[in-house]
C-alpha positions in Angstrom: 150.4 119.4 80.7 150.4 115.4 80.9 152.0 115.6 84.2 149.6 118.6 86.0 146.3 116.2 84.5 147.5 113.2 85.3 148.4 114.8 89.8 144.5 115.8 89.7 142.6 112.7 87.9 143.3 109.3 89.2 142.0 107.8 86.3 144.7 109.8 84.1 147.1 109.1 86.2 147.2 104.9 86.3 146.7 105.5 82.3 149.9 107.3 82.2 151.6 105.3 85.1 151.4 102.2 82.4 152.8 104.1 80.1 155.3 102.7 77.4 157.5 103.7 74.1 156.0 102.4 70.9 157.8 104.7 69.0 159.6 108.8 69.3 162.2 110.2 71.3 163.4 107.6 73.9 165.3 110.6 75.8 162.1 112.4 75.6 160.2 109.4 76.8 162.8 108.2 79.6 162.3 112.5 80.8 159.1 112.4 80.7 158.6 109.7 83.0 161.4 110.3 85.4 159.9 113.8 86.2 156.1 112.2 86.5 157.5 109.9 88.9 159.3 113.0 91.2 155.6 114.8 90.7 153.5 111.2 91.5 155.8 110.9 94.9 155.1 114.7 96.2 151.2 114.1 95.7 151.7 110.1 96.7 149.2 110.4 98.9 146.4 112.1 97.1 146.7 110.1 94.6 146.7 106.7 96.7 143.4 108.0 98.0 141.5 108.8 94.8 143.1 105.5 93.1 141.2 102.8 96.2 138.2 105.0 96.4 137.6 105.0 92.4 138.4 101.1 92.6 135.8 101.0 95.5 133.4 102.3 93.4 134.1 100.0 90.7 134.1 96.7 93.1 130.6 98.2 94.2 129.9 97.7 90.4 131.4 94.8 89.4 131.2 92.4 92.4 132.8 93.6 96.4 134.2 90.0 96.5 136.5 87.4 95.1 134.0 84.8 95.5 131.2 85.5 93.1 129.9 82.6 90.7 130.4 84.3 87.7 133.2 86.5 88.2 134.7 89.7 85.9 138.0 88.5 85.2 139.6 92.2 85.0 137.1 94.2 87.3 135.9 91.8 90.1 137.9 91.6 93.3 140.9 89.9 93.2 141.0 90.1 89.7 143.8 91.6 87.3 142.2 95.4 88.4 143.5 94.3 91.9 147.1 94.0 90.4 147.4 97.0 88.8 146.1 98.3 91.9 149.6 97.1 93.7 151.2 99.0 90.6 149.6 102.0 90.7 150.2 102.6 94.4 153.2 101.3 94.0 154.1 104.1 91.3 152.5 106.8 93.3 154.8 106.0 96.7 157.6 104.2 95.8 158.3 105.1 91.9 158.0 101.9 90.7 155.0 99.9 88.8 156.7 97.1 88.3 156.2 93.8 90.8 159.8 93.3 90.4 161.3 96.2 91.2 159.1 96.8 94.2 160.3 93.9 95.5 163.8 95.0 95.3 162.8 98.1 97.2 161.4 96.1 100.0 157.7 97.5 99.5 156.8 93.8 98.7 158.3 90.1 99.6 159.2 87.7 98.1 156.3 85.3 98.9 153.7 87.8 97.7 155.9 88.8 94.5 155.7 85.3 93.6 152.1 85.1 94.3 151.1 87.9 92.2 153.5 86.7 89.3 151.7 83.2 89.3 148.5 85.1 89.4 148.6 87.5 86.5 149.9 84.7 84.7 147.2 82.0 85.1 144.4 85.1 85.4 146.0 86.6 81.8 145.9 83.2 79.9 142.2 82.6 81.3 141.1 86.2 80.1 143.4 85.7 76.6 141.4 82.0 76.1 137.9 84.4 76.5 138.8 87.1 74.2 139.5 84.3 71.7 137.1 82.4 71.7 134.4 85.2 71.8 135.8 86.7 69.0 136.0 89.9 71.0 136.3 91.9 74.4 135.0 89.3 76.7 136.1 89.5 80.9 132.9 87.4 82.3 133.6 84.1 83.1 130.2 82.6 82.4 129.2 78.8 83.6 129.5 77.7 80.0 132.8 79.3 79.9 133.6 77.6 83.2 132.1 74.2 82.0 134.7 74.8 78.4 137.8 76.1 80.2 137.9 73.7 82.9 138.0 71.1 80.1 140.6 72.9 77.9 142.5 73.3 81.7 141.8 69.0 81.9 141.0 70.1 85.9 140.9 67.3 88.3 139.8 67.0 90.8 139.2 64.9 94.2 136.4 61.6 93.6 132.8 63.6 93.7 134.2 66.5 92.4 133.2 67.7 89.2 136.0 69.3 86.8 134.4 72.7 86.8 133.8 72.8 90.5 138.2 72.2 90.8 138.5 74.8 87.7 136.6 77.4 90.0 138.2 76.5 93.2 141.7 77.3 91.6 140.2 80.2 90.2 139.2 81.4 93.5 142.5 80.2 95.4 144.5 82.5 92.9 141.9 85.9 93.4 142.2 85.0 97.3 145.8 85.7 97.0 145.7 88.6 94.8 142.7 90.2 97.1 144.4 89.8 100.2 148.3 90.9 98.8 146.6 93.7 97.3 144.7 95.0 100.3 148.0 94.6 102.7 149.7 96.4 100.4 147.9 99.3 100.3 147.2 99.6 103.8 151.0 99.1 104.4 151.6 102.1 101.9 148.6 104.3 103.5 150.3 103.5 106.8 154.0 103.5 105.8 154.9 107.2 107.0 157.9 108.7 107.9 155.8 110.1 111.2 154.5 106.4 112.0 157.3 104.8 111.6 159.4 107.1 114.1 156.8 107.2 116.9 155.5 103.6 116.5 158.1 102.2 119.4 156.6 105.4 121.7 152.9 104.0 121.0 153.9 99.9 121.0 152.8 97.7 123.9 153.0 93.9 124.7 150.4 91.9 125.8 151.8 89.4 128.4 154.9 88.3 126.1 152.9 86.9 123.1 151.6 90.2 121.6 152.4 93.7 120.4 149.9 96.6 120.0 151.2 99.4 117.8 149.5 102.6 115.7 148.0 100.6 113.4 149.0 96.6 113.8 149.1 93.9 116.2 151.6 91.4 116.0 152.9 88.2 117.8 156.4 88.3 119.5 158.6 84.8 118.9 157.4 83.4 121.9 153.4 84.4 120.6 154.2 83.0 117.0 155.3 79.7 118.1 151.7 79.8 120.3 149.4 80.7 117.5 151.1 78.7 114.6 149.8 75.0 116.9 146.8 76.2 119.1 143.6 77.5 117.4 142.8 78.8 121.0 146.1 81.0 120.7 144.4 82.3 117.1 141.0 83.2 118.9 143.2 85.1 121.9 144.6 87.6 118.7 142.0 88.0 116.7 139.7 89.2 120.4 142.7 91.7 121.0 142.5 92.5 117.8 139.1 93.4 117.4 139.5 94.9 121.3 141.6 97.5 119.9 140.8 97.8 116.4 144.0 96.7 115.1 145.2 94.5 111.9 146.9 91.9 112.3 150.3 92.3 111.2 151.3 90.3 107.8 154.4 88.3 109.3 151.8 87.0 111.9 148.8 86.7 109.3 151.1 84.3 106.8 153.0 82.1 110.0 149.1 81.5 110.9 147.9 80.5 107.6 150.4 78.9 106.7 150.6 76.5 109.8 146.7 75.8 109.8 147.0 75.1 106.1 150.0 72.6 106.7 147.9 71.2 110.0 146.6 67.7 109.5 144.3 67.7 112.9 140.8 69.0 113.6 141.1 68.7 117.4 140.3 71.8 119.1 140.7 72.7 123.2 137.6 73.3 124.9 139.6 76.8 125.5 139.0 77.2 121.6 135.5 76.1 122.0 134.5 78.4 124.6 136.0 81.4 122.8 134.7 80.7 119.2 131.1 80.3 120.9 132.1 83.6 123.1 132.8 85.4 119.4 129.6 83.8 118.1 127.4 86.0 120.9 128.0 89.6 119.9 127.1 90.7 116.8 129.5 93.7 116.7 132.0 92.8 114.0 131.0 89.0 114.1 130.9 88.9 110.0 134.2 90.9 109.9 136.2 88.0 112.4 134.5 85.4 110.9 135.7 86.2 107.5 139.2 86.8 109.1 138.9 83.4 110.5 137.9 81.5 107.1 140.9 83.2 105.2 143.6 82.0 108.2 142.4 78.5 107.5 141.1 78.6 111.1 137.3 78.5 110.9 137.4 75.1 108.8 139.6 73.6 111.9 136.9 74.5 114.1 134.1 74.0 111.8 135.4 71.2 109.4 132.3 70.9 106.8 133.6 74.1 106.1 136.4 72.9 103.9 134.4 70.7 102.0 132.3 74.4 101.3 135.5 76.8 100.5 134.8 78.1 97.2 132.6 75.6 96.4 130.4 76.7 93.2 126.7 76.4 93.5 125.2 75.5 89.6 122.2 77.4 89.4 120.5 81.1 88.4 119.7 81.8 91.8 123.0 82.1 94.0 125.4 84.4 93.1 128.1 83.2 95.9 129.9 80.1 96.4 128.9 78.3 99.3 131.2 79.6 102.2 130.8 83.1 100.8 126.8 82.5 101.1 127.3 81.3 104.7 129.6 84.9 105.8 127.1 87.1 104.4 124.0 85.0 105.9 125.9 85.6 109.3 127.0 89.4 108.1 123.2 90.1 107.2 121.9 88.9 110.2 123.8 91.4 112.5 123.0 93.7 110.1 119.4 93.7 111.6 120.4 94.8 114.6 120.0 98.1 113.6 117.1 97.4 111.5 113.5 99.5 112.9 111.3 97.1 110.9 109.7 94.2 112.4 113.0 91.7 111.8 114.8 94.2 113.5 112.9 93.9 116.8 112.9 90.3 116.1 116.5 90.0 116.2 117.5 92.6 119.2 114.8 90.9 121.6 116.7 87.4 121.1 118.9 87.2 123.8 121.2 84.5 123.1 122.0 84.6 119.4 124.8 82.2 119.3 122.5 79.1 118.2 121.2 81.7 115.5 124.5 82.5 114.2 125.9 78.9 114.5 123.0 77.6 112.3 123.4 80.5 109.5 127.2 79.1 109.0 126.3 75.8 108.7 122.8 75.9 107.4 124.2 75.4 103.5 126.8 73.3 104.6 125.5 70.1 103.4 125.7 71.2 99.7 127.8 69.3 97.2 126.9 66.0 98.3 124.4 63.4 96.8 121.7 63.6 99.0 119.7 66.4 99.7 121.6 69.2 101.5 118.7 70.1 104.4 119.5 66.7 105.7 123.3 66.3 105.3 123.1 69.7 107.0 121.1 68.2 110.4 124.1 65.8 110.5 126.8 68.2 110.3 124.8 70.5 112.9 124.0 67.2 115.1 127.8 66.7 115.3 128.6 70.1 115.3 126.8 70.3 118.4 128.4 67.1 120.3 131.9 68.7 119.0 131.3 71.6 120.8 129.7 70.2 124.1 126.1 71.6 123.4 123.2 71.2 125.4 120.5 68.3 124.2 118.0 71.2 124.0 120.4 73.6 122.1 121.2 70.1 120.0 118.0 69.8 119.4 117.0 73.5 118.5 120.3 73.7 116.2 119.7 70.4 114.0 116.1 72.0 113.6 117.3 75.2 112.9 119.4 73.9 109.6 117.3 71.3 108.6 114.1 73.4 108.3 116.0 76.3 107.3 113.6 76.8 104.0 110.3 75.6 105.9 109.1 79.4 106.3 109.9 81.0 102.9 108.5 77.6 101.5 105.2 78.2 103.8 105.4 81.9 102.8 105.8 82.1 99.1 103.9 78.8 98.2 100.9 78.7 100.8 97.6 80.3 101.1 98.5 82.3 104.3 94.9 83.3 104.8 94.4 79.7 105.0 94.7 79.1 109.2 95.6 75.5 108.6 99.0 76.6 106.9 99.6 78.6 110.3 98.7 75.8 112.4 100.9 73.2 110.7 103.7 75.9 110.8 103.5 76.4 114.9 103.4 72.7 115.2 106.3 71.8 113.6 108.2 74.3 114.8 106.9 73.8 118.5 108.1 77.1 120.5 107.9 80.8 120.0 111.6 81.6 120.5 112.7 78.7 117.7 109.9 80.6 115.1 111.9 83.6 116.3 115.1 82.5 115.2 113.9 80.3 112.5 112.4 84.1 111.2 115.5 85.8 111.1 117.8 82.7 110.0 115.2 83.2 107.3 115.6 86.4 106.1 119.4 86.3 106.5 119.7 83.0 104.3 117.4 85.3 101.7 119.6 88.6 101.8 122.7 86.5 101.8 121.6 84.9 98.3 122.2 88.4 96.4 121.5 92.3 95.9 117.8 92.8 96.3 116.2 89.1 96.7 115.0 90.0 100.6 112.9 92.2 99.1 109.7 94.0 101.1 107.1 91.8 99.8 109.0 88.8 100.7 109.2 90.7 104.7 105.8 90.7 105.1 104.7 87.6 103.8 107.7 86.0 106.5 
């Protein structure tokens, strides 16, 4: 009976893939599981299925990213629900549950076995420290739990970095990994068939000699690895062929790129680079998905360098619910978003015909947090230079360093002004000093506004912008 509930109910069946003796029958026990493992295998993928859609459901719940300021230990992405996630597939496909014995079957490597070891531990002695202290079930990682556990962690670190702002950003660097394991993983597993595997060579072609398109991944030959690992022009070629043909990129290639741009000491970029970042920045298609792909390679900060200083930098206040380069993707993300939009921002944002300035300023229009001194003008430095890095025109200079540093002159005019009051609207058009800047300064606007959090571009605030 166990084993017939547990092939129809996912959530009965990761309760009794964790399964353990306390106390009985160990021959009855050791039976038990051996012949719920031969059932789990002959339904693997069923079961696979219902176990990532009832964990999408949950991340829906709990928080669809790694990178939120006050995270769910156990349920949050990249949290200890994505590790049991690697054993519960596991279980279902391979037979095992275990991290150890899965890589001993080859399902995982070493590098990510290690990962996810050093993960669970520091993520289980963090959540341990909560449920202590509280007195009780506690998995929310509050900022005055951050504030108290980064001093019980003593985290250092660099000068103008507070302790809690280091405590989070090792937080995050450890959910990054477990996120992104756990999602190759799985699609490895859902893509890991008998049928695949046979007919992949009959479906595989190279691009040039640098690349391989298969069934499901693209991948870099020897000659393509050494090209990608020390030119961020090579990375740019990939990832365009990859979203070309809607292919991952494979996870051999994926770590000898992040590891090399992590290990790279130099910010120079070709033009080459240049031309095909600001190509990528153009078309909104899956602009928010590369760009994402980008900041986890370590790329995007080599092209964009302000935005290491952002990676997973918290923001300390009510208000934001992401760190800062997680605010920047989604401001970018919820601007191509309105593309399909049939309300008035929509229209706005399909009649502007050149949308990389638009784009550019919503990555680094939040940029110029952390520092001292007030972030809307640290940001019209870091677009200034962002601008003479890239070869900009003076007018598109011009128009970006605007862009960012008056990034919160319309909601400010909107939500704080008498708008029946014509004066407010003169003042606006004057500083502003062109139709198609209002247009984008509109929609960089109501991007920076949606990108804050569920619900905060709301309609009331749409009309008043």
């Amino acid at each position: 009976q166990a084993r017939s509930l547990g092939m129809q109910d996912s959530s009965i069946f990761t309760s009794l893939a964790e399964s353990r003796l306390l106390v009985g029958s160990q021959r009855l026990f050791d039976r038990f599981m051996e012949r719920y493992r031969i059932a789990a295998r002959r339904r693997w993928r069923f079961l696979v299925s219902s176990i990532v859609e009832s964990r999408r459901e949950e991340r829906q719940q709990y928080g669809d990213t790694a990178y939120l300021l006050q995270p769910n230990i156990k349920r949050t992405r990249g949290g200890l629900r994505d590790v049991q996630m690697v054993r519960w597939v596991g279980f279902a496909r391979f037979g095992h549950s275990e991290l150890e014995s899965l890589f001993r079957t080859g399902a995982l490597t070493r590098d990510d076995r290690n990962r996810l070891l050093k993960s669970v531990e520091y993520l289980l002695r963090l959540r341990n420290e909560l449920h202590f202290h509280a007195g009780r079930s506690q998995d929310l990682l509050t900022r005055d739990e951050q504030v108290r556990l980064a001093e019980l962690d003593q985290s250092e670190g660099p000068t103008g970095v507070l302790p809690v702002e280091q405590f989070m950003r090792d937080y995050f660097e450890y959910t990054g990994d477990v996120r992104y394991i756990m999602a190759n993983f799985v699609a490895g597993v859902r893509t890991r068939t008998g049928l695949v595997t046979k007919v992949a060579p009959l479906f595989t072609h190279r691009v040039e000699q640098d690349f391989r398109v298969g069934p499901v991944h693209i991948g870099a030959t020897r000659l393509g690895l050494q090209k990608v690992t020390s030119d961020v022009a090579e990375v740019m070629r990939i990832m365009e062929l990859a979203n070309r043909y809607n292919k991952r990129i494979d996870h051999p290639t994926w770590e000898a790129i992040r590891n090399a741009m992590v290990q790279r000491k130099t910010n120079e970029i070709s033009p080459e680079a240049v031309e095909r970042f600001l190509s990528f920045l153009s078309q909104p298609g899956r602009l928010g998905a590369l760009l994402r792909r980008l900041h986890e390679l370590r790329v995007l900060e080599k092209i964009l360098p302000p935005m290491q200083h952002a990676r997973c930098r918290v923001q300390f206040n009510d208000y934001h619910k992401f760190t800062i380069d997680e605010h920047s993707l989604r401001a970018v993300e919820r601007a191509t978003e309105f593309l399909n939009d049939p309300r008035p921002i929509g229209d706005a944002y399909r009649d502007l015909h050149d949308k990389r300035l638009l784009h550019l300023a919503l990555l680094l229009h939040d940029l110029g947090k952390g520092y001292e001194e007030d972030h809307s003008e640290v940001g019209r430095r870091i677009a200034a230079e962002t601008a003479r890095r890239f070869g900009l025109s003076e007018h598109d200079t011009e128009v970006l360093s605007f862009l960012v540093h008056k990034h919160l002159l319309m909601p400010h005019t909107a939500f704080r002004q008498d708008m029946r009051d014509e004066s407010v609207a003169v003042r606006l058009a004057v500083e502003v000093g062109s139709p198609d800047v209002l247009q984008m300064l509109y929609i960089l606007s109501c991007a920076d506004l949606a990108a804050v959090g569920p619900g905060v571009l709301n309609d009331w605030k749409l009309e008043l912008l």
